[in-house]
C-alpha positions in Angstrom: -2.9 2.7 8.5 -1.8 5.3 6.3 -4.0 8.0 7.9 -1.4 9.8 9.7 -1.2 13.9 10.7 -1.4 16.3 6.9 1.8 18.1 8.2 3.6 15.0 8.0 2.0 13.7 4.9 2.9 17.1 3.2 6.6 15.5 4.3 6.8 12.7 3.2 4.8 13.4 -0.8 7.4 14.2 -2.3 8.8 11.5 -4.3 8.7 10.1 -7.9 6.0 8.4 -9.5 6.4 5.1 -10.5 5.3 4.5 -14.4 5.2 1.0 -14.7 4.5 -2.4 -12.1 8.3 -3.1 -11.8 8.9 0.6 -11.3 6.4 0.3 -8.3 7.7 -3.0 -7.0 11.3 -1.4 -6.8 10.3 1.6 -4.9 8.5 -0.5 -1.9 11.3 -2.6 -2.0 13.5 0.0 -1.8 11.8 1.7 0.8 11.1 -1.2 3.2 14.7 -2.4 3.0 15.8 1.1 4.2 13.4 1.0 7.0 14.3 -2.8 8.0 18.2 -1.7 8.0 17.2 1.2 10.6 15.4 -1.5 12.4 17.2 -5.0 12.6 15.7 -7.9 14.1 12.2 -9.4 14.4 10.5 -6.1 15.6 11.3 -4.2 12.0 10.1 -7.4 10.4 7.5 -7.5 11.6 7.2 -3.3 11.3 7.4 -3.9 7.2 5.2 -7.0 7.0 2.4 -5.4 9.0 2.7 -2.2 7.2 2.7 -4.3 4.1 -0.4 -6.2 5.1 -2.5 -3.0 6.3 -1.3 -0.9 2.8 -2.4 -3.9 1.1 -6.0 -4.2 2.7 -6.2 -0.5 2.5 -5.8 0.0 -0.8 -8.4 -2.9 -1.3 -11.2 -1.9 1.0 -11.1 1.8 -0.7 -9.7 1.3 -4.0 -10.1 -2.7 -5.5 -13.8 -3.3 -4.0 -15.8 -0.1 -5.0 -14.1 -1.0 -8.6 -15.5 -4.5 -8.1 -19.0 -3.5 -7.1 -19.3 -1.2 -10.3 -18.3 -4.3 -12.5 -21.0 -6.6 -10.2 -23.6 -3.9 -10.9 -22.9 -3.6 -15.0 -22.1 -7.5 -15.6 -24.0 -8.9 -12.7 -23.3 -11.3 -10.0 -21.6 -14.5 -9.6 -22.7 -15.2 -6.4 -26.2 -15.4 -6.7 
């Protein structure tokens, strides 16, 4: 989860801001293959996918759905 301590967030925010899908795509792969070289074998694998994963549904929960629910209250529902 990416609700870790501010003084470390204020750390680690420094960084460019991606402009365009395959800027984005570049800079997560970028970063997960320098944390999967710093951890070899299954363990950082697994590290990466599960940080992938939990980013993913993150992002969903508080970004995608409220989005969603907004476009289900002004065009209505498809599921009933």
């Amino acid at each position: 989860m990416p609700y870790i301590k501010q003084g470390m967030r204020e750390k680690l925010i420094d960084y460019p801001h991606p402009q365009t899908s395959g800027e984005l795509n570049y800079m997560i792969t970028n970063l997960i293959i320098k944390y999967a070289k710093d951890h070899p074998g299954y363990s950082g694998i697994n590290d990466v996918v599960g940080a992938l994963e939990g980013a993913k549904l993150e992002f969903y929960r508080r970004y995608a759905a409220p989005y969603e629910d907004l476009k289900i209250a002004e065009n209505g529902d498809v599921y009933g």
